[in-house]
Steps between C-alpha positions, in 0.01 A plus 500: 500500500746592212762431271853734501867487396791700670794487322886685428578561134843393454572786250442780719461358884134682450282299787085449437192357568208429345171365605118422364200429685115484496481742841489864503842687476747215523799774503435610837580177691723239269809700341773668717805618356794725648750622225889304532325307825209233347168443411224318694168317370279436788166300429211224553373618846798750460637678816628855397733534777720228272548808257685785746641262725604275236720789348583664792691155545623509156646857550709377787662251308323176533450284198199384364451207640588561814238794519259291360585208807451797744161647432368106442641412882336800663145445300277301658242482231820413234297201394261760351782695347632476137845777463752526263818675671798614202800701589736743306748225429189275340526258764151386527210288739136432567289325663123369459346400798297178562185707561507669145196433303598265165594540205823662717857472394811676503800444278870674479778533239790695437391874654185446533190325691116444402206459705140414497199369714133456410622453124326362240707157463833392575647611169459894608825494701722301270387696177540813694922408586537376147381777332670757746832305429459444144399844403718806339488836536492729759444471827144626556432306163656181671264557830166557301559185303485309797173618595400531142537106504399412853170686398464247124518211742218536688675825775324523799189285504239768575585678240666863408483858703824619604868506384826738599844533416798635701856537438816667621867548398759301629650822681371549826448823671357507799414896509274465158434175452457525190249278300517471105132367448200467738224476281114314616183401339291458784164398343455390144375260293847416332717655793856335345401635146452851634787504679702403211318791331635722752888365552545613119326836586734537769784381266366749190501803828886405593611494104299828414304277247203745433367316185355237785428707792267725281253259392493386906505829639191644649408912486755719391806287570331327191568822265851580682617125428377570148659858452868380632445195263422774182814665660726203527441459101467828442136480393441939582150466407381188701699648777324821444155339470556317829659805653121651438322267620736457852459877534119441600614329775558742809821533570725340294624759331644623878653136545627479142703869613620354833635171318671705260657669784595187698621327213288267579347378151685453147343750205285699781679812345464370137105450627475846704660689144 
């Protein structure tokens, strides 16, 4: 009972999902993704064995599609099913059972695939893969868009509580894994607007953008974000006025030493002097 695209950008062979629902914690059970291997939306009256399996499959070489056939033939309760199966070349397939509980659709283009059951009306699906296709931007822009406009359609008919976000690199490794951005709202009252909220705090975090992770930032992270701000424009007072407040904090004048030491954090010696 969700909606969800998967999806390869083009640009950089990045793969993600993204799903919204009115249950508790959607991200444990629809997306699965594997970095250079595919991504996996599982959903309606979803099995989660579809997830591992599915990209266990995908790691040995098996396209999309043909994964996708696979976990359908050995499912007894696929009429219940609704899965999304995309692999690293973009070569993409689902399936919505008989059994899936109207609105339910899924549609695919180039790259990608959308999905939804229990929706509001039949226009969820199609406004989702138009908007996903027609938007700019980058990728995790591209994916939130979707669900952005699945949700102004009517989204899932019960209403909101849960949304995620996962996506890895197009370069698999199978001794990290690696994944680029596995971020959930698990219960909230506008789940896809929070985690919108906190894909550009994540984004602010990887470009050292303190001017927006001070005013989100909780404790003292809140004055460090706004000291290495002051030091970034070379503000010595407001870094020095921040600097007193952080040192009420217990130790983080110890970490802000260690960091320095690491090399760790830009302008920790500028903040230290």
């Amino acid at each position: 009972m969700t909606f969800s695209v998967v999806a390869r950008d083009p640009e950089t062979g990045r793969l993600g999902v993204a799903a919204a629902s009115a249950v508790l914690a959607v991200g444990r059970t629809v997306p699965w993704a594997r970095a250079g291997v595919g991504v996996v939306a599982t959903q309606a009256f979803p099995n989660r064995g579809f997830g591992p399996v599915g990209l266990r499959s995908l790691a040995q070489g098996r396209p999309g599609p043909a994964v996708l056939a696979a976990l359908l033939a050995a499912d007894p309760q696929r009429a219940d099913r609704q899965v999304a199966v995309l692999d690293a070349s973009g070569a993409v397939a689902a399936w919505t059972g008989g059994g899936c509980i109207p609105a339910c659709a899924d549609v695919q283009g180039e790259g990608f695939s959308v999905q939804g059951n229990m929706l509001a009306s039949r226009s969820v699906v199609p406004t989702m893969a138009a908007t996903y296709a027609g938007t700019g931007g980058g990728f995790s822009a591209r994916l939130l868009a979707a669900l952005v406009a699945a949700d102004e359609a009517g989204g899932d008919i019960r209403g909101r509580q849960s949304a995620a976000l996962l996506i890895v690199g197009p370069e698999r490794d199978d001794d990290t894994q690696p994944v680029e951005v596995d971020l959930r709202v698990d219960d909230h009252a506008d789940p896809i607007g929070e985690l919108q909220r906190l894909t550009a705090l994540q984004r602010a975090l990887e470009d050292g953008d303190w001017e927006t992770l001070q005013h989100a930032a909780y404790g003292g992270l809140r004055e460090l974000y706004s000291a290495l701000a002051a030091a970034r424009r070379g503000d010595v007072d407001q870094a020095r006025s921040a600097l007193n407040l952080l040192r009420r904090e217990p130790g983080w004048d110890a970490l802000l030493r260690r960091m320095r030491a690491a090399g760790r954090l830009d302008h920790a010696g500028e903040l230290l002097d």
